[in-house]
C-alpha positions in Angstrom: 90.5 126.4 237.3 93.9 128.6 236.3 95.1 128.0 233.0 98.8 127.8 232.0 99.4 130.4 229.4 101.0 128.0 227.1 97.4 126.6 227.2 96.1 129.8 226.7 98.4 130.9 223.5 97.2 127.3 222.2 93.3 128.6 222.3 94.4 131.4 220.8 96.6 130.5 217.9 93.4 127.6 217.1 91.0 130.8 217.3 93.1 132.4 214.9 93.3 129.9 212.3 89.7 129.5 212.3 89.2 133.4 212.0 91.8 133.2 208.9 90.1 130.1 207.4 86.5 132.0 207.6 87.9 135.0 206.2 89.1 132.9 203.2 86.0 131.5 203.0 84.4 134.9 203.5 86.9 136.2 200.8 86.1 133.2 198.4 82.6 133.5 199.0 83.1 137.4 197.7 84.7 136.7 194.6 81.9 134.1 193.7 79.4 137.1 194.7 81.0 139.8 192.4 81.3 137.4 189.6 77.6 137.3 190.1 76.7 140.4 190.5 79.0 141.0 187.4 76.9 138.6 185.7 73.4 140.0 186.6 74.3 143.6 185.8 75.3 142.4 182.2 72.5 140.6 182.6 70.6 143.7 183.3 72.7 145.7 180.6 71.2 143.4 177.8 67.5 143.4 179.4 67.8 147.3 179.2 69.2 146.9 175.3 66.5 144.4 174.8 64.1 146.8 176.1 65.0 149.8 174.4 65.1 147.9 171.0 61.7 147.0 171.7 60.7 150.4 173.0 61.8 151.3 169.4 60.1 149.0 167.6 57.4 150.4 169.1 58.2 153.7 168.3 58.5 152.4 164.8 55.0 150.4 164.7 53.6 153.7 166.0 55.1 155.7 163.5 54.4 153.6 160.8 50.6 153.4 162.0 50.3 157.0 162.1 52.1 157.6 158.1 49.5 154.5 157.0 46.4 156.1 158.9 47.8 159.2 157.1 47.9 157.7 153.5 44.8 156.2 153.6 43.6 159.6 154.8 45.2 161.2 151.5 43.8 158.7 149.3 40.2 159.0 150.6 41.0 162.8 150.5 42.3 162.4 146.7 39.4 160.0 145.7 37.2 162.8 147.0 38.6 165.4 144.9 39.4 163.1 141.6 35.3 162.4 141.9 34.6 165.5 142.8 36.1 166.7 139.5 35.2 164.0 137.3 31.8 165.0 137.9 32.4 168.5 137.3 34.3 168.3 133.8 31.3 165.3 132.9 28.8 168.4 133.6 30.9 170.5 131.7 31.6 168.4 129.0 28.0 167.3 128.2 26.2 171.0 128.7 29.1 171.5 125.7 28.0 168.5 123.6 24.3 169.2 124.2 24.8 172.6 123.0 27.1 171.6 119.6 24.8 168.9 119.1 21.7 171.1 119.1 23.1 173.5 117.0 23.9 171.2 114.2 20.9 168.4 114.6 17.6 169.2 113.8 16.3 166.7 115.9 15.4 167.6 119.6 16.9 165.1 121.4 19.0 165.7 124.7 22.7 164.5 124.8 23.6 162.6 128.2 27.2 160.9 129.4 27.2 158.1 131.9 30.3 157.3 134.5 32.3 155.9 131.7 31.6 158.5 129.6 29.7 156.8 126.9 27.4 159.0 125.5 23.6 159.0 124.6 20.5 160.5 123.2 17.5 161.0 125.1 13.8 162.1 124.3 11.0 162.3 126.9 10.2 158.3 126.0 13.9 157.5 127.4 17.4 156.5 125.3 16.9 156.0 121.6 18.9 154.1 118.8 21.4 156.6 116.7 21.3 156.4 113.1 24.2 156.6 111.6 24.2 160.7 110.9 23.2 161.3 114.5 26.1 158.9 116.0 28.3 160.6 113.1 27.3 164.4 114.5 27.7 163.3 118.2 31.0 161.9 118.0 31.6 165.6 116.2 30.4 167.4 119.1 32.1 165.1 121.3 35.4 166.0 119.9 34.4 169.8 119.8 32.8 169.6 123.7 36.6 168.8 124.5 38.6 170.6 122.5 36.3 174.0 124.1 37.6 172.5 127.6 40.8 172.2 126.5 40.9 176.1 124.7 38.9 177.2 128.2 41.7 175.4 130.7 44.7 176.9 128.9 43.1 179.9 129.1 42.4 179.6 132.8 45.6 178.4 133.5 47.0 181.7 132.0 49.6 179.7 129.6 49.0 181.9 126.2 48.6 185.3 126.0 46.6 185.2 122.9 45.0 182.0 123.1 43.7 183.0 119.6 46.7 181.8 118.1 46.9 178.4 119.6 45.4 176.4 116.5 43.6 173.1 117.8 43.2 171.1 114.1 40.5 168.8 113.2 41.2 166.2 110.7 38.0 164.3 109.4 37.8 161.6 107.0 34.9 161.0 105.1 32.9 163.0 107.3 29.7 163.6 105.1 29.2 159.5 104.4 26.5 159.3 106.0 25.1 162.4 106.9 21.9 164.1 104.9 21.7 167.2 103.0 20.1 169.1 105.4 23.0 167.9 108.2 25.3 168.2 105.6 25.9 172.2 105.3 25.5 172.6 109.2 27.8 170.3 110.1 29.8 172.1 108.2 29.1 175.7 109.2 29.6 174.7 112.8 32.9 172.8 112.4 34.8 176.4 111.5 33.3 177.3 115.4 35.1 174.5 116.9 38.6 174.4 115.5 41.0 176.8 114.1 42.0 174.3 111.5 40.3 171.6 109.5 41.5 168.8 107.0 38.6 167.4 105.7 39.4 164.3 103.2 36.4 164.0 100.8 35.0 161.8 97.9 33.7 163.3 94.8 30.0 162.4 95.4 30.7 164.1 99.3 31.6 167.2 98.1 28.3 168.3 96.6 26.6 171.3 96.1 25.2 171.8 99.7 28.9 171.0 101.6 31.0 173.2 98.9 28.9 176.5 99.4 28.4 175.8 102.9 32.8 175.6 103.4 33.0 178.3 100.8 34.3 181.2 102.5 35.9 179.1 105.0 38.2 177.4 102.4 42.3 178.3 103.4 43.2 175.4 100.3 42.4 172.5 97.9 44.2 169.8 97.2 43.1 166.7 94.9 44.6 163.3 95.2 45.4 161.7 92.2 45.4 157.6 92.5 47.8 155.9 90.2 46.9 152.0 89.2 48.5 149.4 88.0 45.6 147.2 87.3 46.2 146.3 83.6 42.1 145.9 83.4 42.0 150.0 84.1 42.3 151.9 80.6 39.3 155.1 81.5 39.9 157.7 83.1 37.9 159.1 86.4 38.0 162.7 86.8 36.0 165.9 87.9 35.3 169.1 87.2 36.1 171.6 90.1 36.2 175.1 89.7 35.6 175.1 85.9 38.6 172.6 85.6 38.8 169.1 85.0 41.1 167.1 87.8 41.6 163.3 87.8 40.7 161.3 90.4 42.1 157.6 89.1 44.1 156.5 86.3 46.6 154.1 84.9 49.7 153.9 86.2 52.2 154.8 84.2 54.9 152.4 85.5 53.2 149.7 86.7 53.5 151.0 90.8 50.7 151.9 92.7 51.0 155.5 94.4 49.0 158.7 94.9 49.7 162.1 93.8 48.7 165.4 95.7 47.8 168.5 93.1 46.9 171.9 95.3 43.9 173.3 93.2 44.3 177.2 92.1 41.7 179.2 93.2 42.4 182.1 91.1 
C-alpha cells in the first residue's frame, strides 16, 4: 500500500521527536553519570589519602619498632659494660684494701667486698666479727684502696703531667680511739703512703708516745686547740706539755662565751 508523503513526513517528524527525547534522556542520563563518576574518583582520591596515611603510620610503627628494638639493644649493651666494670674496679678495689689492710693489721685475715660493696673479713673458718680497731683500720684502707684508683685513673686518663703534685688530703678525727699500741704507730706509718696530706684531730691521751715518734718526721705542722668555757663551776686549768712547753687544752672563759682558739705550735 503507497503512502502519501504528508503521511510519510508525519512518521518522520514523530521519529524525530523521539530520537530528540532519547538523546535528552541519553544527555540527562550523562550528566547523572559524570557527577558519579566525579563522586567515585573523589571517592577514590580520599581512599588513596586514607591509604597513604596508613601506609605511613606504618612506616612510623616500623620505625619506631626498629629505634625501640635498638634502645633496648643499647641498654642490654650498657648493662653489659656498667657490670662488666663494676666487677672490675670491685677486683681492683679489694686486691687494694687487702693489701693496705695487711700491711697495717697484724692479724691474717682476708678483706672481701660483696655486690653492694659492703666489706668484710674473712679467715679459713668463714666471716668474722670486727672489733672496733679492725673495723676502724678497714674503713682506713677503704678510703686509701680508692683514693689509689682515683691517683691511678687520672693518671691513665693522662690529665696531670706530674700527678705528684695533685695532693689527695685525708682528714681523720679521732683516729687512734680505739686502736692498740701496736696498730697505733702502723696506722700511722702507712697513712703518709696513701695521701699527700693528712689532718689528723687528736686528744691528749691519743697522741702518746708510740703515735708521736711514729708521725715524727712526717709532721708539715701543730696546731693546739684551746677551748674556752663559760661554765662558772670550771676554775683549773687543763693543759699539756708538748715539745718541752706547756699548752692549754681548757680553761675559763674569759667573757663568759664559749669558743675555741687555734695556737700553731713552734717547732724550733
Amino acid at each position: 500500500m503507497l503512502t502519501s508523503p504528508r503521511e510519510e513526513v508525519s512518521k518522520l517528524e514523530k521519529r524525530l521527536i523521539a530520537v530528540e527525547e532519547n538523546i535528552e534522556i541519553t544527555q540527562r542520563n550523562i550528566g547523572k553519570t559524570e557527577e558519579a563518576v566525579k563522586q567515585k574518583n573523589k571517592e577514590i582520591k580520599d581512599l588513596e589519602e586514607e591509604i597513604q596515611k596508613h601506609e605511613l603510620r606504618e612506616e612510623e610503627q616500623v620505625l619506631a619498632k626498629k629505634r625501640l628494638a635498638a634502645a633496648i639493644n643499647a641498654e642490654k649493651r650498657l648493662r653489659s659494660t656498667y657490670s662488666l666494670c663494676d666487677e672490675t674496679l670491685r677486683k681492683k678495689l679489694q686486691f687494694k684494701i687487702n693489701n693496705i689492710f695487711n700491711q697495717i693489721s697484724v692479724t691474717p685475715y682476708q678483706v672481701k667486698l660483696d655486690k653492694e660493696y659492703a666489706i668484710s673479713l674473712y679467715d679459713q673458718t668463714g666471716i668474722i666479727a670486727q672489733s672496733q680497731g679492725e673495723s676502724q683500720i678497714l674503713s682506713l684502707s677503704f678510703i686509701a684502696g680508692i683514693i689509689d684508683l682515683v691517683r691511678e685513673w687520672n693518671m691513665s686518663k693522662g690529665d696531670n703531667s706530674n700527678p705528684e703534685t695533685i695532693a689527695y688530703p685525708i682528714i681523720m678525727d679521732s683516729p687512734f680511739g680505739t686502736l692498740d699500741q701496736t696498730n697505733r704507730p702502723r696506722v700511722v706509718q702507712h697513712i703518709n703512703k696513701i695521701a699527700n696530706q693528712v689532718i689528723m684531730m687528736v686528744s691528749s691521751t691519743q697522741w702518746r708516745n708510740e703515735v708521736e715518734e711514729a708521725a715524727l718526721n712526717n709532721i708539715g705542722k701543730t696546731y693546739v686547740l684551746t677551748y674556752f668555757t663559760p661554765k662558772e663551776t670550771f676554775k683549773k686549768k687543763i693543759s699539756i706539755i708538748y715539745k718541752e712547753k706547756s699548752y692549754t687544752l681548757v680553761q675559763k672563759s674569759p667573757n663568759d662565751y664559749e669558743y675555741t682558739e687555734i695556737l700553731e705550735v713552734d717547732h724550733g
